[in-house]
Backbone bond lengths (Angstrom), bond angles and torsions (degrees), N, CA, C in turn:
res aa  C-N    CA-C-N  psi(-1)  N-CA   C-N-CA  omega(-1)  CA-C   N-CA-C  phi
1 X - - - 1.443 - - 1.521 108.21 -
2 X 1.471 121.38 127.16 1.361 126.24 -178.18 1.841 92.58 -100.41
3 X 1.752 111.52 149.64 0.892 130.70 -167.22 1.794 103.36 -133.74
4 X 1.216 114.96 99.36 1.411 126.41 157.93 1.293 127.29 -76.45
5 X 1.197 107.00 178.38 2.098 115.53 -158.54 1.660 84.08 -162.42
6 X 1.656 100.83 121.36 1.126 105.94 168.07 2.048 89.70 -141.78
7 X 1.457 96.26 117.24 1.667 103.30 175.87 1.292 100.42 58.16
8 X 1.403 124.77 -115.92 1.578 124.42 -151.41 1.593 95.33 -136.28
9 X 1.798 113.64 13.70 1.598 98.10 163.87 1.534 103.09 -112.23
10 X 1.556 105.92 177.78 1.520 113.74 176.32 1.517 92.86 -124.01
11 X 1.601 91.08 139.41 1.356 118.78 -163.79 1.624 105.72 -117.15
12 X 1.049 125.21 101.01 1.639 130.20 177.74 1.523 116.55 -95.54
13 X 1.141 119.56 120.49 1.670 127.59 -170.25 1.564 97.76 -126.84
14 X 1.326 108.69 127.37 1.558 122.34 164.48 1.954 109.18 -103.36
15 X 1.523 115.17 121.68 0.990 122.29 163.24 1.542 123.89 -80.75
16 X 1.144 109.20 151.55 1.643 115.30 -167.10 1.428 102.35 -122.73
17 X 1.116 135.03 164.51 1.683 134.78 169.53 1.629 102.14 -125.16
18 X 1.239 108.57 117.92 1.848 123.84 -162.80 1.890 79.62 -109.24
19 X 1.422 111.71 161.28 1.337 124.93 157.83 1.804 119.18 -80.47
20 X 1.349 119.86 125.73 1.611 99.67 178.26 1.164 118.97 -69.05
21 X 1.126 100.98 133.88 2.024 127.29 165.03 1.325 100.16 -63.88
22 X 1.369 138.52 -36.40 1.937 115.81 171.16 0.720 108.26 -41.71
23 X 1.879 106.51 -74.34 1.363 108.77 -165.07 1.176 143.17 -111.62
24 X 1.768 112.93 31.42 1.153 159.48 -168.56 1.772 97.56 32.02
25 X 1.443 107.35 56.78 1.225 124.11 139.69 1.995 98.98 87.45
26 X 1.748 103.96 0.64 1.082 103.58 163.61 1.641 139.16 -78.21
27 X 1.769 105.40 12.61 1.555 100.03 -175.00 1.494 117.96 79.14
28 X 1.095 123.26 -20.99 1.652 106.09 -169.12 2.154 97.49 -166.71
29 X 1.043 85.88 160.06 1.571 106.13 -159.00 2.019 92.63 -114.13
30 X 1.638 95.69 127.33 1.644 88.79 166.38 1.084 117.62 -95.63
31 X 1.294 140.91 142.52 1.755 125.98 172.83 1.452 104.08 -107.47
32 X 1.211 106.25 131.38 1.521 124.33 -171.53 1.282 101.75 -89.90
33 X 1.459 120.07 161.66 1.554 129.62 156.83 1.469 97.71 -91.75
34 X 1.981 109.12 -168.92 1.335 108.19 -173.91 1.417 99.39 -69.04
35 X 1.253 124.53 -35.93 1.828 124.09 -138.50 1.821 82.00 -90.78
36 X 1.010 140.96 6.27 1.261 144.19 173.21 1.737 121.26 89.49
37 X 1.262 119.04 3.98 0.996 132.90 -174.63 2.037 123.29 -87.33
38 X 1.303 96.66 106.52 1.118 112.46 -178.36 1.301 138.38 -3.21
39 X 1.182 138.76 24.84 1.544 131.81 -144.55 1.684 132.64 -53.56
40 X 1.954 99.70 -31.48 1.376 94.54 -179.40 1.845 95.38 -166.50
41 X 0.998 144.41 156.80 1.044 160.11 -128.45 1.873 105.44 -145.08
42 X 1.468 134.75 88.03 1.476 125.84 178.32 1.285 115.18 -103.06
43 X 1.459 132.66 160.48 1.502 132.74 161.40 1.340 100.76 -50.07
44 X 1.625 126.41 142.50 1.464 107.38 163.96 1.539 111.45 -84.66
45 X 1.536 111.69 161.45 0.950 107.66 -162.61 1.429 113.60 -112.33
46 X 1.297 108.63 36.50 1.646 113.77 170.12 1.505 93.27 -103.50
47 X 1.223 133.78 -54.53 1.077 134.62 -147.94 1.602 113.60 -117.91
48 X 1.537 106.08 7.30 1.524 114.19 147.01 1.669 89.84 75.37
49 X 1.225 139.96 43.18 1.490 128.48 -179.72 1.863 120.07 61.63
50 X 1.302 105.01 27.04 1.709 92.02 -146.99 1.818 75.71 -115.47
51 X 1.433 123.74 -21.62 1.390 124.11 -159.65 1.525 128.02 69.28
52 X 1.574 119.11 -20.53 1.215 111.58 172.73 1.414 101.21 -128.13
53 X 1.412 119.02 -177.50 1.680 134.85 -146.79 1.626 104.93 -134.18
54 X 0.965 140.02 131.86 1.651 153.23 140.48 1.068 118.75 -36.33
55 X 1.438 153.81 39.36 1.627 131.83 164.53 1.591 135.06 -62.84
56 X 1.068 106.16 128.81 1.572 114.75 160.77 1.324 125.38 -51.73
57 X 1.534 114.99 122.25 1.682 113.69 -168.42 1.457 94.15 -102.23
C-alpha cells in the first residue's frame, strides 16, 4: 500500500494488477502488413512487456 500527503490530509491508494487490453496480457504487440502477415513482434508499450497494468483503487 502506497501512502500520499497532499497539504495536511493523508491520502491512502491501493494498487491492483488488471491484465493488458493491448496485448491481452500477452507482453508484446504483432504488427501486421496490409495482406495480414506478421512482420515483426514488439514489447507492448503500455504495459512495458510485463502483460498486466497497475491501477489505483
Amino acid at each position: 500500500m502506497q501512502i500520499n500527503t497532499k497539504g495536511d490530509r493523508l491520502l491512502s491508494t491501493t494498487l491492483s494488477t488488471k491484465t493488458c487490453r493491448h496485448c491481452e496480457g500477452k507482453g508484446y504487440i504483432s504488427i501486421r502488413d496490409c495482406s495480414g502477415e506478421i512482420q515483426r513482434e514488439e514489447n507492448c508499450a503500455f504495459c512495458n512487456g510485463s502483460g498486466k497494468i497497475e491501477i489505483e483503487i
